[in-house]
C-alpha positions in Angstrom: 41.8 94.6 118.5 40.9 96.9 120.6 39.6 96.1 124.3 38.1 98.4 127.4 35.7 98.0 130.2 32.3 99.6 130.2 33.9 101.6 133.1 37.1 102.9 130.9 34.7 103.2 127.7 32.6 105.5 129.9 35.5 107.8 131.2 36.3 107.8 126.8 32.7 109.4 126.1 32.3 111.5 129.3 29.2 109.8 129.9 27.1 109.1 132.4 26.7 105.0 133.1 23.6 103.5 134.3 25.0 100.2 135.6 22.3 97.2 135.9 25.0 94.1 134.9 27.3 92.8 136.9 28.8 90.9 134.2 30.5 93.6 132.9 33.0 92.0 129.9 35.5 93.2 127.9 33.9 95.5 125.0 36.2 94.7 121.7 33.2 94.9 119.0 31.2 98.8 118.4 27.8 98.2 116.5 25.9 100.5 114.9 24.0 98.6 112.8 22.0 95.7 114.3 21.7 93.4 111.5 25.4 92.6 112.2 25.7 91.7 115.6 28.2 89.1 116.1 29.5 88.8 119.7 26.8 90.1 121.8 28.7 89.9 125.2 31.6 91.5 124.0 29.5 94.9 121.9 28.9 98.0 122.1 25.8 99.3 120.4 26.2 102.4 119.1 22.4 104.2 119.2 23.1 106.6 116.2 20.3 109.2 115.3 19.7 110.3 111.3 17.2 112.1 109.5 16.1 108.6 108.7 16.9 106.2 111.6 17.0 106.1 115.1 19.3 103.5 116.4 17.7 103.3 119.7 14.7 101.5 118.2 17.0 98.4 117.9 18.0 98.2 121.5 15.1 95.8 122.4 15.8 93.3 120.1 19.7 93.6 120.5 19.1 93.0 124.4 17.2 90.0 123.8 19.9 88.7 121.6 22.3 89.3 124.3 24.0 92.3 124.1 24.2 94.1 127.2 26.0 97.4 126.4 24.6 100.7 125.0 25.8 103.8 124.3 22.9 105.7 124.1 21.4 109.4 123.9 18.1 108.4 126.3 17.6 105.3 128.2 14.5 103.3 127.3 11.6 103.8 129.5 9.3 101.1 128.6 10.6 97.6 128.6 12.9 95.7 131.0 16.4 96.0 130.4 17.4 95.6 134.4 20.4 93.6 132.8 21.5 96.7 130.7 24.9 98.9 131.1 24.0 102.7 129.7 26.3 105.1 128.4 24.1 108.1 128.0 26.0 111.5 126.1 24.0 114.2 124.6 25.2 113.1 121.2 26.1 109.6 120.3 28.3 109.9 116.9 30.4 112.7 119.2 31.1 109.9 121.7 32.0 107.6 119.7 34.8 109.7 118.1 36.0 110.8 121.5 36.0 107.2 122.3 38.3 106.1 119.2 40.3 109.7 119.5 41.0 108.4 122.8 41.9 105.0 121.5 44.3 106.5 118.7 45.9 108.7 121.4 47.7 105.4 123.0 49.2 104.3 119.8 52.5 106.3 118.9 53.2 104.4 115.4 53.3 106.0 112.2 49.5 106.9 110.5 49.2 107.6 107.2 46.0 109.8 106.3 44.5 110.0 103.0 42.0 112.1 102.0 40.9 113.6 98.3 37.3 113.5 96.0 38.0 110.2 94.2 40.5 107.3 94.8 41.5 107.1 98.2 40.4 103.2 98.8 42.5 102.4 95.7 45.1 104.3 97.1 45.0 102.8 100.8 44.9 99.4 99.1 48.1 100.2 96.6 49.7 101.2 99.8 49.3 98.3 101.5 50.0 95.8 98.6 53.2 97.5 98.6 54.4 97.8 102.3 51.9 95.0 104.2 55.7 92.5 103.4 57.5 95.0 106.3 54.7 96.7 108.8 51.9 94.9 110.2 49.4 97.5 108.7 45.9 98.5 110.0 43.8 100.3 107.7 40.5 101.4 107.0 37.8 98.8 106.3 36.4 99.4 102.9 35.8 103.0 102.1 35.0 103.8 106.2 36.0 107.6 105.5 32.9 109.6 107.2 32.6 110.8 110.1 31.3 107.7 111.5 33.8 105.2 109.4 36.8 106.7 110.5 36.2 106.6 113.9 35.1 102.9 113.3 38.7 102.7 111.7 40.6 104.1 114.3 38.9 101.7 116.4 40.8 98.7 114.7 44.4 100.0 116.1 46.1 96.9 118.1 49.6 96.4 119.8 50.2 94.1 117.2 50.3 97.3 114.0 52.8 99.7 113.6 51.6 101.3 111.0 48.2 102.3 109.9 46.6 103.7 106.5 43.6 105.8 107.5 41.0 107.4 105.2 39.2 110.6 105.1 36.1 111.9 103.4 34.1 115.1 103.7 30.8 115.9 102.6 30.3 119.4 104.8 32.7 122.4 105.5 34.7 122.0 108.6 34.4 118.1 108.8 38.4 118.1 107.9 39.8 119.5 110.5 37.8 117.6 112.7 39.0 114.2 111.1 42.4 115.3 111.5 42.0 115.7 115.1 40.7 112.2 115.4 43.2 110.7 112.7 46.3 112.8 113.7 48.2 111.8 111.0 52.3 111.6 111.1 52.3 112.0 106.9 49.2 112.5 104.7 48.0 111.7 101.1 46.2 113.8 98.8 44.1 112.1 96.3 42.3 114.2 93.3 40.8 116.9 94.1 37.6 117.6 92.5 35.8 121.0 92.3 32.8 120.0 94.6 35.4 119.5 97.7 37.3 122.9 96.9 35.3 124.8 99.2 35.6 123.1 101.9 
């Protein structure tokens, strides 16, 4: 499990922190969606913006449930959050990749990546049904292959692995090599490859 400072998280991201606590724990849990929270002290909420959400309209309630870290893309104007630590970036998904590159960079164990249209969760569990008896294996939650899941896999890396079984999806040109740049894979596995993900 991974585990920073809000100071060292904020050197990860490049962002500027607005420090009200001076409780500032260990952060070993990111959240980005608030109906999950599950160790307040110890979170970081991740305010993500979509065509259909804005994470930063959750940051109320998550402060009053005790969380006191935010990485954020504005800082709340109109309620009290004196308690609050801020990491403010332009972008928020961006950060939080440069947060779990980072992360991955201090890890020099093997990293298998696997990518493809169709059947790379079946794959990542086949692979670790299979070598889980001789590596102490992290791997990708689920299907977490976006943009966003990855970096919430890489997140999972720990002293304890040496090995890891990461997945990667695409739904736009270019997202690719910017996975492999967070991943940075030491051997890669190519599911199916339909027609829809030729082009990119």
């Amino acid at each position: 499990m991974a585990r920073y400072s809000i100071d060292q998280l904020s050197k990860m991201a490049n962002a500027d922190l607005h420090s009200g606590s001076t409780l500032c724990k260990t952060i070993s849990y990111l959240l980005y969606d608030s109906r999950k929270l599950s160790h307040p002290p110890e979170t970081l909420f991740i305010a993500l913006k979509s065509s259909r959400n804005d994470g930063h309209k959750y940051i109320s309630s998550l402060y009053a449930n005790g969380v006191r870290n935010f990485l954020v893309e504005t800082i709340p104007n109109d309620i009290n959050l004196e308690e609050a630590n801020f990491l403010v970036v332009k972008n928020t998904l961006k950060a939080l990749q440069e947060i779990a590159a980072k992360h991955r960079s201090s890890f020099h164990f093997p990293i298998v990546g696997i990518t493809g249209s169709n059947g790379k969760t079946i794959v990542k569990e086949w692979l670790y049904s299979l070598l889980q008896p001789d590596f102490n294996i992290a791997r990708s939650p689920k299907s977490f292959n976006s943009q966003l899941g990855t970096a919430l896999s890489l997140w999972n890396l720990g002293p304890d692995h040496n090995l890891a079984i990461i997945e990667a999806g695409i739904s736009q040109p270019g997202e690719m090599q910017h996975l492999q740049r967070l991943i940075q894979p030491t051997a890669g596995v190519c599911t199916y490859g339909g027609r829809g993900h030729a082009e990119r």
